[in-house]
N, C-alpha and C positions, 0 to 999 in steps of 0.2 A: 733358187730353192734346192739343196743337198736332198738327194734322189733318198736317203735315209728317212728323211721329214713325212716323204707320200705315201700311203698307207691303203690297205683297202678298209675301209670304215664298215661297221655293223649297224651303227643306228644315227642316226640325225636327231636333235632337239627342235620341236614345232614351238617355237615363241606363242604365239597365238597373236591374239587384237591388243590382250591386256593382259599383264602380269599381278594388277593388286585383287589380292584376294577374295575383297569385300564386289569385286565387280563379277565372280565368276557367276554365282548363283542369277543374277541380271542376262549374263552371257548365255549362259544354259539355257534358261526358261526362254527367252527371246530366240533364237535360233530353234529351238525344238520344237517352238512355234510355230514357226517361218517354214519347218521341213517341210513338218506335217502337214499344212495348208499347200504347199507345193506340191507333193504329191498325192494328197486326197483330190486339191482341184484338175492337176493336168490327167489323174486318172479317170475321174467323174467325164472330162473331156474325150478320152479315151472308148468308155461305157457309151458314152451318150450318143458317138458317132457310130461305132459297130453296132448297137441293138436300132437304130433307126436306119432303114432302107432306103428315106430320101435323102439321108448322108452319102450316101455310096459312091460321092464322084468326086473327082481329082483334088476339088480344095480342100474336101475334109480329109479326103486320104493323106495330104501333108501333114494336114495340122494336127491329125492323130498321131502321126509321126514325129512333128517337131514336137508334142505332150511326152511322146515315151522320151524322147532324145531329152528334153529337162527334167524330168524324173530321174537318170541318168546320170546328168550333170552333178545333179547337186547333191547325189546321192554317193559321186567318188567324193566330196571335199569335208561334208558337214557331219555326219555319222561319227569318223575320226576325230573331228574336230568336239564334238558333245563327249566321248568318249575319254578324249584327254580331260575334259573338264572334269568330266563325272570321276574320273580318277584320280584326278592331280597327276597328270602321270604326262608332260611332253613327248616321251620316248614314242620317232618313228622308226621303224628296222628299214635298213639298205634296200633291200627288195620292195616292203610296201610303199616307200619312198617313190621309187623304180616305176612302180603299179599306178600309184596314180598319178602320177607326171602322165603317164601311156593312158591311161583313162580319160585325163583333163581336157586332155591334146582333142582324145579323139573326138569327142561331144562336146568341145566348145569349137573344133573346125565344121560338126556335121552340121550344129547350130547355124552356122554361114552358108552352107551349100542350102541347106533347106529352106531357109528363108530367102537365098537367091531362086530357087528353083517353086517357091511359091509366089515369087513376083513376078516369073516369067508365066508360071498360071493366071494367073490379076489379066497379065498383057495380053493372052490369046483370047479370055474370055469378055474382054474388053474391047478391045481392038479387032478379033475375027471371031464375033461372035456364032457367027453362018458355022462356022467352020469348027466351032470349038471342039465337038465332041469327035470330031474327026482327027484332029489333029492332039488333043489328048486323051488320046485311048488307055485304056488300063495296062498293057503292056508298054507304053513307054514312057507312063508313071512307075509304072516298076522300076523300068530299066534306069529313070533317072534318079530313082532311092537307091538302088543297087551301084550305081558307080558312086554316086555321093557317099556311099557306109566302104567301099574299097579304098576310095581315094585316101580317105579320112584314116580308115585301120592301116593303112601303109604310111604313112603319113607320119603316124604317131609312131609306129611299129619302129621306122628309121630314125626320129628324134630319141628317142627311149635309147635304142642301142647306140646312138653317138653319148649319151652320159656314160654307160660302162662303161668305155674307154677311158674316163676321165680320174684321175686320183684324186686324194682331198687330204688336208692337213689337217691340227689339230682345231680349226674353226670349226665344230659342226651346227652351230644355231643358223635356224635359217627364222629369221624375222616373221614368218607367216602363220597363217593359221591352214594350209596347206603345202603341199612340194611346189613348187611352179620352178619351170625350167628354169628360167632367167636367173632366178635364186640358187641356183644349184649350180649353174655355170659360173657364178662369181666365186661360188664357194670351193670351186676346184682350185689345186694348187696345180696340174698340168696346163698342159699349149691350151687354151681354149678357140683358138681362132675358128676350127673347123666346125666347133659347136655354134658359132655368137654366125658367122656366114651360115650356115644349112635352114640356124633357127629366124635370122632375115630374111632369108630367101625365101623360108616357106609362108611368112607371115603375109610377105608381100602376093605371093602368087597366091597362096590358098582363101587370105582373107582379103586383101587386093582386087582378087580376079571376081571372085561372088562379087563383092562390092559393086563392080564397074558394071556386073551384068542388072542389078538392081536398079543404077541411076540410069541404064539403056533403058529397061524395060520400065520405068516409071516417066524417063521423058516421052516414051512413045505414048503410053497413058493418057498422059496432058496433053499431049499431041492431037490422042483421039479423042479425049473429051471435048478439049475448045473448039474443036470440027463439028460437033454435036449444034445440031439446031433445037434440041426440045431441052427446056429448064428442067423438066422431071429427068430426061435421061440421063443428064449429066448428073443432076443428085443420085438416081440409081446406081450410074455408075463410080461414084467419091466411094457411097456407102459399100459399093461392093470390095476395096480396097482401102476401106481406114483401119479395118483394121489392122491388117495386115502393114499398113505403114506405122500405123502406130509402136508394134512388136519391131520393127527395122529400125525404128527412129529412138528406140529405149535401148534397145540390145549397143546398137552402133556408138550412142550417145554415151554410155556409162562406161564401153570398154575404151574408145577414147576418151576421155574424161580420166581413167583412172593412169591412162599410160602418160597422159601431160601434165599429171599432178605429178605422179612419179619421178616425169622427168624435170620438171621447175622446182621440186622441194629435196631432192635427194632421199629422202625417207623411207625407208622401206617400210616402216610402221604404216605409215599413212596410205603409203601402197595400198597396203595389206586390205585394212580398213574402206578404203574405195572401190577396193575390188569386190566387198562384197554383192556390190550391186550389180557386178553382171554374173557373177555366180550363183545367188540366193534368190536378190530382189527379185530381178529380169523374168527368172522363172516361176516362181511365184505368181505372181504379177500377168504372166502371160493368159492363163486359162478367163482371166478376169475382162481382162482386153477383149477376147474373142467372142465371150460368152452374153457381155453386157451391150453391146452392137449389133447382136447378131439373133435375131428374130427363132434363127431353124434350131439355131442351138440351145437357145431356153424353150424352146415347146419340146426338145427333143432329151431335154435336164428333165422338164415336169411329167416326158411320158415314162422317164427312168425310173424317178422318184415312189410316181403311182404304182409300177408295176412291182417296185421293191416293195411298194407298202402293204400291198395287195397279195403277192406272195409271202410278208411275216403274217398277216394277219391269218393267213390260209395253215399257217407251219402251226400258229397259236391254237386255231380251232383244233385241228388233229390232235394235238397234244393235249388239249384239253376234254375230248370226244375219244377217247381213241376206241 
């Protein structure tokens, strides 16, 4: 490539899922859908664990955590995404390109630590139940959300600044309905070697490493339940971790899933299109998981509910009395 050709670019074109017209209005309404119920559910999830006090202990402090971190998610990809629709407008600028590559990164890696470090909660509370509250103190619940949000902002912070480095020719379509790195490294006309190793490396160690601590702390699980001599305890104890398998077994399932379609079909369209499912569905999807299996957390939806109703109905009377 003649050093004249590379350029710095000002804006990228977002392809999106689908180019005919007559599909956009389908697009739109269906995804603004899908926001809105993601974030009304993971916030209600949110609500429900702060204003109840027998929430207050380490599983729900994650899961309140993993609701903000998909609130998050799907909130760098799909906004932009409705946005172009609502305008007819693909145009993404250099920098916000930049911006949510660095966003994506960071809340689909925290996604991984927090759900490894919610499985390693399942294990202590399972397996050393004597000891649970000893051993997950609120202080090294902290500390384990506080290295997870460091690890992750660094993380991302160092993937983002290995793309500046990179020029790009007169390709700028990137096939997706968001930036995703991978698409943005092919669309470089410079070396990209340093970029395609850093973004292996990480993929391996940052999504890799959670993984493996997941399948430790879940065989030890099984470990300790098939040791169990009472049939009720072992059902207590599945119940106390389906959910939580469930969310590991949806998230893990669909982002594999979309990387081995990717990679047996060549397509980046298709990509695009299977990726929704761990960026939309998955969170979506999540508050539902939790909420439907989970006894504390529908008495603690219905004691939110009453008290919102309780307080318009109080706001109605004043206004009507004043």
């Amino acid at each position: 490539m003649e050093p004249e050709n590379l350029t710095r670019v000002s804006e990228f074109l977002l392809l999106g899922l689908s180019e005919e017209p007559e599909l956009q209005p389908l697009l739109f309404g269906l995804f603004l859908s899908m926001y809105l119920i993601t974030v009304l559910g993971n916030l209600l999830m949110i609500l429900a664990v702060s204003s109840d006090p027998h929430l207050h202990t380490p599983m729900y402090f994650f899961l309140s955590n993993l609701s903000f971190v998909d609130i998050c998610f799907t909130s760098t990809t799909v906004p932009k995404m409705l946005l172009n629709i609502q305008t007819q407008s693909r145009v993404i600028t250099y920098e916000g390109c930049i911006t949510q590559i660095y966003f994506l990164i960071l809340f689909a890696v925290l996604d991984v630590f927090l759900l490894s470090v919610m499985a390693y909660d399942r294990f202590v509370a399972i397996c050393h139940p004597l000891h649970y509250t000893v051993i997950m103190h609120p202080r090294l619940c902290g500390l384990l959300v506080l290295v997870s949000w460091t690890i992750c902002v660094l993380n991302s912070l160092l993937q983002s600044l290995m793309v500046l480095r990179l020029s790009f020719c007169t390709a700028l379509e990137i096939p997706h309905f968001f930036c995703e790195l991978n698409q943005m490294i092919q669309l470089a006309c410079s070396d990209t070697f340093l970029n395609n190793m850093m973004m292996y490396f990480a993929a391996l160690l940052l999504g890799g490493g959670p993984f493996a601590g997941i399948l430790y702390s879940y065989s030890r699980i099984i470990s300790c339940i098939r040791a169990m001599s009472s049939a009720q305890g072992k059902h207590k104890a599945f119940s106390a971790c389906a959910s939580h398998l469930s969310v590991v077994s949806l998230f893990y399932c669909t982002l594999l899933g979309v990387y081995l379609s990717s990679a047996a079909t060549h397509n980046a369209r298709s990509s695009a299109t299977a990726s929704v499912m761990y960026t939309v569905v998955t969170p979506m999807l999540n508050p539902f998981i939790y909420s439907l299996r989970n006894k504390d957390i529908k008495q603690a939806l219905k004691a939110l509910f009453m008290k919102l109703t309780t307080n318009r109905s109080i706001v109605l009377r004043l206004q009507k009395y004043p």
